[in-house]
N, C-alpha and C positions, 0 to 999 in steps of 0.2 A: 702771721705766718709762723708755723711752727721750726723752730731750730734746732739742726745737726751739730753734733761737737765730735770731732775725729779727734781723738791723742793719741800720741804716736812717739815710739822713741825706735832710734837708728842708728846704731854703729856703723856699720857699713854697707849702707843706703838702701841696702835691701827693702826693707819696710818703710824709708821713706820714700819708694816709688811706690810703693802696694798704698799707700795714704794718701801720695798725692794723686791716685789716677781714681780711686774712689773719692775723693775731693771733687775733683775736677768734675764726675760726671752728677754726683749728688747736687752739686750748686745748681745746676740747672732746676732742676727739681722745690728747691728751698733752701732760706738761709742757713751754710753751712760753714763753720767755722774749725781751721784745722790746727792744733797747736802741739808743739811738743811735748812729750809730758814733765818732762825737766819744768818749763812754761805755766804747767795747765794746773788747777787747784778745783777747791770743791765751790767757791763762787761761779767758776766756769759750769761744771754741773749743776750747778740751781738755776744758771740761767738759759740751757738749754732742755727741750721736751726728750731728746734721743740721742743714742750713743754709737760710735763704732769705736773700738779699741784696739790699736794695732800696735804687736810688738813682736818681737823677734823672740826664739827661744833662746837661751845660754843656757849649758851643763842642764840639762832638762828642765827648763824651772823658764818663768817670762824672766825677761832683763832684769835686772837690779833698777835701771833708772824707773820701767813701769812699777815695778814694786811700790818704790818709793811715792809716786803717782796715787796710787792705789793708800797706801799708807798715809798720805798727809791728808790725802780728803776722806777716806772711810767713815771715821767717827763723824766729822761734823756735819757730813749729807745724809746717814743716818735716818732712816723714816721721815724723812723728805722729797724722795726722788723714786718711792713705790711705784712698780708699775709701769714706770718708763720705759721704753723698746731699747733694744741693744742687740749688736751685732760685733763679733771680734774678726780679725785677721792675725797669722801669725807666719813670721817666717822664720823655716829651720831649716836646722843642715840634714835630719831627720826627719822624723814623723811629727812632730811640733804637737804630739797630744795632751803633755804632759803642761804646758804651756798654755795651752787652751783648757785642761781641767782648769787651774787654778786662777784665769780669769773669770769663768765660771762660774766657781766658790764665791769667788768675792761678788761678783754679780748676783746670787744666788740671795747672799746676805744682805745686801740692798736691797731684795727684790723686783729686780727687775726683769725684764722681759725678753727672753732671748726668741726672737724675729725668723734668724737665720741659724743654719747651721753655722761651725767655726771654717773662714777659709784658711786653709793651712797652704802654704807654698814651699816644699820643699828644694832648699838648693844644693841637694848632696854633700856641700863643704863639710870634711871630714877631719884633710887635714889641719895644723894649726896653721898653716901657711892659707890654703882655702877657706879656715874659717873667717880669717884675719882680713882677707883680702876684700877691694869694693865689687857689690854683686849691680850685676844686669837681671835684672826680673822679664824671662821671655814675655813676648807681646800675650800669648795665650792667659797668661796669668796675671797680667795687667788688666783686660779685658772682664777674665769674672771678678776682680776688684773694684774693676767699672763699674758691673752689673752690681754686686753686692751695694756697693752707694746707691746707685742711681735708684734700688727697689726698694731701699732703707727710706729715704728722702721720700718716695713717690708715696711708701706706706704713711710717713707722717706726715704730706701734704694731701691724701685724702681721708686723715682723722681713720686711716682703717689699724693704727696702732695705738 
């Protein structure tokens, strides 16, 4: 059975409810395994077939902890993991695009396979108080984070990625 790997990193929960509700409905579908990226390394990606990536924007850039994600596994998964499907999610207090070019890039140089578009989830927090503070992700946007798992998963349980 082919397997999902969700990483995901969350300050303030925002994106770890956009992870855990595309978890949730991707298992159904196939083994899917969801780690944080603090957690998650490049053994994790050799031993799954597909990816969803889910992180939050800061100062227009993804998080520093995905960065770092991104950064300790890059080199060593390197022309091993061609071709594989991937799907990102991002949550911003904006437009989150800036955020999603750059996991992008880095998927680009992998080579891998972007499935979906990026789900961006904006939650206005502008101020620093807003930014700072823990977010509720409305039910609507929980739901296409549903959808986005559960059609990531359904593509790599019928070999159609």
């Amino acid at each position: 059975m082919p397997r999902l790997l969700i990483v995901y990193h969350s300050l303030t929960s925002g994106t770890r409810q956009m992870a855990e509700a595309a978890h949730s409905a991707a298992r159904e579908e196939t083994e899917t395994t969801l780690l944080r990226a603090a957690k998650a390394g490049p053994d994790d990606l050799l031993s799954h077939d597909g990816y969803l990536f889910a992180a939050p924007e800061n100062l227009a850039a993804i998080a520093g902890v995905m960065k770092d994600f991104f950064d300790r596994s890059y080199y060593p998964v390197l022309g091993r993991i061609e071709g594989r499907p991937y799907a990102q999610m991002v949550c911003a207090g904006t437009d989150g695009e800036n955020a999603a070019r750059q996991t992008a890039r880095i998927a680009t140089g992998w080579r891998l396979r972007e499935v979906q578009p990026p789900l961006i989830v904006c939650t206005h927090a502008q101020t620093p108080e807003a930014i700072l503070a823990p977010k509720t992700i409305p039910e609507d946007d929980l739901t296409r984070c549903r959808d986005l798992g559960a059609a990531l998963a359904a593509g790599l349980a019928m070999g159609a990625f």
